[in-house]
C-alpha positions in Angstrom: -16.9 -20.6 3.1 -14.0 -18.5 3.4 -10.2 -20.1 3.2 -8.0 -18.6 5.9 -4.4 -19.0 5.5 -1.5 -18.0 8.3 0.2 -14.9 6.2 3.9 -15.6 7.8 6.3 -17.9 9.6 7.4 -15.2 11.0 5.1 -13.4 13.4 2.4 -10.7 12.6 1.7 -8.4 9.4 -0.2 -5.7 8.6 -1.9 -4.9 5.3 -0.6 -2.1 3.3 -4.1 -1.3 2.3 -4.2 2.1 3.5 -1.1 3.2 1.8 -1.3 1.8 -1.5 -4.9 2.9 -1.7 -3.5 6.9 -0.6 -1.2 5.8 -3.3 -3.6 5.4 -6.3 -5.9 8.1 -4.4 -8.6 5.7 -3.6 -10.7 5.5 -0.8 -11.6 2.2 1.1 -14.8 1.7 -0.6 -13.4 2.6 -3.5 -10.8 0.0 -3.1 -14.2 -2.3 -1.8 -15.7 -1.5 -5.6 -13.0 -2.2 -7.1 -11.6 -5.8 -5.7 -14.9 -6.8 -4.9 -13.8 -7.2 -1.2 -16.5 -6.6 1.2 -16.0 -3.0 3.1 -16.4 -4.6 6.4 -13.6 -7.2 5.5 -11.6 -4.4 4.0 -11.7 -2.0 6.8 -11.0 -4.7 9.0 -8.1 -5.3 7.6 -6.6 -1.8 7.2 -7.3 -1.0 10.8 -5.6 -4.0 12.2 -2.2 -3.4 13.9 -1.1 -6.9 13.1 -2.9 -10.2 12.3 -1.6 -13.9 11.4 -4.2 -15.3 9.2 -6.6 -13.7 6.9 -8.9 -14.8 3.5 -6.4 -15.8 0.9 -9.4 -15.2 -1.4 -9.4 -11.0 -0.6 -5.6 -11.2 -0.3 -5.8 -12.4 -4.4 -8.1 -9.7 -5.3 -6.6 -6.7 -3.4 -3.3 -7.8 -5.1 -4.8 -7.8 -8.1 -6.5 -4.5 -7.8 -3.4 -2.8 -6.9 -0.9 -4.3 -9.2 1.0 -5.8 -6.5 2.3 -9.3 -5.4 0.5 -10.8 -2.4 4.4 -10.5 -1.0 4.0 -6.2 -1.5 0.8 -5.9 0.7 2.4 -7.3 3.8 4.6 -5.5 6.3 6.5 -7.7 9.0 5.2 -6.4 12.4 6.5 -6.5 15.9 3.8 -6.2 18.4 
């Protein structure tokens, strides 16, 4: 079962998973391999203009794979 969680109060975000992948020069099934978050999921997610709720189980592990705060991989949108 997956927990979904809204990811803001304040509209829409997008995932930075593209750049801070480019940023450690991994790919997107690299960064799948690593976190341990399904590709599909993944590339869901980096493809997505803006979304308001997503697994807060994936959101833990792609933080964690890149060294970031949950609060780093989200970018306020305005759709």
């Amino acid at each position: 079962m997956h927990n979904t969680c809204p990811l803001s109060s304040r509209g829409l975000v997008r995932l930075r998973i593209r750049e801070l992948a480019a940023e450690n020069g991994w790919t997107l099934t690299e960064v799948a391999t690593r976190s341990g978050v399904h590709y599909s999921t993944l590339k869901t997610y980096a493809r997505s203009p803006g979304m308001a709720m997503a697994d807060i189980g994936a959101l833990l592990k792609l933080a964690r794979t890149f060294d970031v705060s949950s609060a780093e991989l989200l970018d306020f949108v305005n759709l």
